[in-house]
C-alpha positions as CSV (number, residue, x, y, z in Angstrom):
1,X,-3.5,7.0,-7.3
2,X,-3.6,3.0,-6.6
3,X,-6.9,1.2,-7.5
4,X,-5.4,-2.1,-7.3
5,X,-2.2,-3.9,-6.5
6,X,-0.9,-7.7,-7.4
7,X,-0.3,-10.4,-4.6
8,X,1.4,-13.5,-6.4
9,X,-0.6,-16.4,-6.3
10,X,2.0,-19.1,-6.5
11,X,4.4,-18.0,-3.4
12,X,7.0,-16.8,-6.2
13,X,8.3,-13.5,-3.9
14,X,9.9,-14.6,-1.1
15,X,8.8,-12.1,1.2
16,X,5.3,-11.8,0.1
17,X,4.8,-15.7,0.5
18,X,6.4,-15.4,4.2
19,X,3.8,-12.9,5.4
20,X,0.6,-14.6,3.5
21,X,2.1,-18.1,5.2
22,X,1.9,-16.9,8.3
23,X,-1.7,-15.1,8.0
24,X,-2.6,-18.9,6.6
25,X,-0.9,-20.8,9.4
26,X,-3.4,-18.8,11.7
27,X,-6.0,-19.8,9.3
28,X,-6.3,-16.5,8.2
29,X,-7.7,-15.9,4.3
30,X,-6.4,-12.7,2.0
31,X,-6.5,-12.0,-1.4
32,X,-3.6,-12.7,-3.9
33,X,-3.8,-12.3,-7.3
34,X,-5.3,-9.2,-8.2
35,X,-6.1,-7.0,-5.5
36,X,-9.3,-4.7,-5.4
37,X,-10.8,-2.4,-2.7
38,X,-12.9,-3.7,0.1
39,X,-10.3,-6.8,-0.4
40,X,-8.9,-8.8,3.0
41,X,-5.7,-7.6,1.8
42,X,-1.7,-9.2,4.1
43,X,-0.6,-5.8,5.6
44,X,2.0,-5.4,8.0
45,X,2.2,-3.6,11.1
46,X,3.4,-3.0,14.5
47,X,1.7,-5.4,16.9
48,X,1.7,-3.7,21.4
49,X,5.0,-4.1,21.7
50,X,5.8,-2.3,18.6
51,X,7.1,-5.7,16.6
52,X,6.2,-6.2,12.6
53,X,3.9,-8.5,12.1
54,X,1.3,-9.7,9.3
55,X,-2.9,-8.5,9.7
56,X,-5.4,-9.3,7.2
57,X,-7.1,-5.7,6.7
58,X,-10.1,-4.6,4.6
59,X,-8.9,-2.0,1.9
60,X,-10.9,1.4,2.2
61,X,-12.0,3.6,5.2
62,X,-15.8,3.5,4.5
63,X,-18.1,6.7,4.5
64,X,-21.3,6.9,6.6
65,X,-22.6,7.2,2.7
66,X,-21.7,4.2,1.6
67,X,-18.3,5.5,-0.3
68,X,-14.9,4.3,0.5
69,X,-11.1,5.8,0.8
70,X,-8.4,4.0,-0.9
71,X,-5.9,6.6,-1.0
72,X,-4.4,9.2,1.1
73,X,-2.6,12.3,-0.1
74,X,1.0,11.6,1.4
75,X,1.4,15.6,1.1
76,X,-1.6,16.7,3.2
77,X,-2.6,13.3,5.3
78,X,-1.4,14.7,8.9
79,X,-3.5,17.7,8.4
80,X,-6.8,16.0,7.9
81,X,-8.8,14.4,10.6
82,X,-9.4,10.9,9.4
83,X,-5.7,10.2,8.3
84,X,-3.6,12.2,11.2
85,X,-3.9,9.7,13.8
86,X,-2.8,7.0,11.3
87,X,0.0,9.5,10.5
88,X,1.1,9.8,13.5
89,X,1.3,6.1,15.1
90,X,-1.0,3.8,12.8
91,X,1.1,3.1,9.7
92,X,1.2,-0.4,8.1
93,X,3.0,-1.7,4.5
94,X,1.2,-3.3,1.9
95,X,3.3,-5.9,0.1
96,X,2.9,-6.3,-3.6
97,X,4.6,-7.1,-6.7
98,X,3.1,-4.4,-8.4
99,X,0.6,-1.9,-8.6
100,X,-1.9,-1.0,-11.6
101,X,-2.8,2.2,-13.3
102,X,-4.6,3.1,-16.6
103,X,-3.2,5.8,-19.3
104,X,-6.2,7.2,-21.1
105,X,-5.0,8.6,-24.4
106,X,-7.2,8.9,-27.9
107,X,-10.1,7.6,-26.1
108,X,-8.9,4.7,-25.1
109,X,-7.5,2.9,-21.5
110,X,-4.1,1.3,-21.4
111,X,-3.3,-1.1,-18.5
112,X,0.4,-1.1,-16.9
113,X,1.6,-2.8,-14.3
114,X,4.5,-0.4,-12.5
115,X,7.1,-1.6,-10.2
116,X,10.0,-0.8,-8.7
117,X,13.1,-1.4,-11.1
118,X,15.2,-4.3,-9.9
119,X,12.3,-5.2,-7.4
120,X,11.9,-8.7,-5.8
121,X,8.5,-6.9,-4.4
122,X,8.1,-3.7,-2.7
123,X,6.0,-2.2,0.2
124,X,3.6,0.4,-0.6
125,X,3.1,2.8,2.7
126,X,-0.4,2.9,4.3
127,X,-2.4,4.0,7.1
128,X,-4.9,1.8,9.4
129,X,-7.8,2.7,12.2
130,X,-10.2,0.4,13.6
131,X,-14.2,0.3,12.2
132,X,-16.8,-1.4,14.0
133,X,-13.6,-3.9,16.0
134,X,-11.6,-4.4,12.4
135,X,-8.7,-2.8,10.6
136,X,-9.2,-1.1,7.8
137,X,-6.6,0.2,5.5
138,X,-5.5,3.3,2.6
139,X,-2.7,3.3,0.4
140,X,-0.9,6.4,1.2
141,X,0.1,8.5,-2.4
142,X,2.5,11.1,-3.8
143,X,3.2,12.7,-7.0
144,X,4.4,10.6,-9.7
145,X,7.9,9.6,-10.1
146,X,9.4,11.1,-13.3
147,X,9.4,8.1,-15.7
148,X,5.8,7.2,-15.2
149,X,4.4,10.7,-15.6
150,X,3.2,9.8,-18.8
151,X,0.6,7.5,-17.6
152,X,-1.0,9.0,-14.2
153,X,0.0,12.6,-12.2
154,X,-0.1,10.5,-8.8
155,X,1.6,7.2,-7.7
156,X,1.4,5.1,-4.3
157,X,4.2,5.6,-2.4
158,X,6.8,2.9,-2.1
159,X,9.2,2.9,0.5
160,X,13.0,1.5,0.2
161,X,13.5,-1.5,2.0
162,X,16.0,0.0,4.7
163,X,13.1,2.3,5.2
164,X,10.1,-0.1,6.1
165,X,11.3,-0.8,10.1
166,X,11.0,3.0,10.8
167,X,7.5,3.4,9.2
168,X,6.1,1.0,11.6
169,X,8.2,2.5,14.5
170,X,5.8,6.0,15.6
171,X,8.7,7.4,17.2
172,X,10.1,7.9,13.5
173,X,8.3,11.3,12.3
174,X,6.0,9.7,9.0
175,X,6.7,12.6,6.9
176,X,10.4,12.3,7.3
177,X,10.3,8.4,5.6
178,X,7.8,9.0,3.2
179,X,10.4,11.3,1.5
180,X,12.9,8.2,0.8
181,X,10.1,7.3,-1.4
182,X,11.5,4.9,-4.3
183,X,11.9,7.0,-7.6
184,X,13.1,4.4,-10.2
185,X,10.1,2.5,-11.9
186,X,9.6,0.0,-14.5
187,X,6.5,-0.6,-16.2
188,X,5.3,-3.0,-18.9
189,X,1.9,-2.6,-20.6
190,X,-0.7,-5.6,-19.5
């Protein structure tokens, strides 16, 4: 699962600061820092002519009951009705330098922030559809990768960097990339 993801606030990730720049330079606001749902979140995605390019996108599909969807199930999410179309040919990435997840043991919550190893920032894999004229995003997830099992059974899934072009491409089938997931995490309590 992903309940929230880091943006760096002072630029210090190349890539990251290159899309937020841009979003900025078209006076475009998202969050950095820590990232929550129903944040204006940088996301990247395939404009009409199928180029990448940087969207500020609201983080949840909402419910008509007031609930939202952060995550996908990467495993089942071109079966069900509200992710298949965003499956099939509305994929965006999610830059971060990290993502967050809690291990509850004794009682008690423990913070970690999980990253790839070696990682100068990664993309986590996501879906988009429209809502009343704006995007709206989910972080698409998978089971955990074998180090990390300790602190949570599910994990958002964060594509290699030769994979990212052929996520946004829909003539790429989404289930073959999502299995060049990234494997090799680093963690460090927060």
């Amino acid at each position: 699962m992903c309940g929230r993801f880091y943006v760096p606030e002072d630029g210090s990730i190349q890539m990251i600061r290159a899309i937020v720049e841009r979003l900025e330079h078209r006076n475009v606001k998202v969050k950095t820092g820590d990232v929550f749902p129903g944040d204006m979140a940088a996301v990247v995605a395939s404009n009409r002519q199928l180029q990448p390019q940087p969207f500020a996108m609201e983080w949840g599909y909402h419910l008509a009951d007031g609930k939202q969807i952060i995550n996908a199930r990467s495993e089942t999410a071109s079966r069900k009705a509200m992710f298949a179309d965003g499956i099939r040919q509305r994929r965006c990435l999610i830059p971060a330098q990290h993502y967050y997840e809690w291990e509850k043991a004794d009682g008690k919550k423990v913070k970690y922030a999980i990253e790839p190893e070696g990682s100068e920032g990664c993309f986590l894999a996501g879906i988009y559809r429209m809502e009343a004229g704006k995007p709206v995003f989910t972080i698409l997830t998978r089971g955990v990768a074998e180090g990390i099992a300790f602190i949570h059974e599910r994990m958002p899934v964060i594509l290699p960097n030769e994979a990212v072009s052929d996520w946004l491409n829909p003539k790429y089938h989404g289930k073959d990339i999502l299995k060049t997931a990234v494997n090799q995490m680093k963690y460090v309590a927060c």
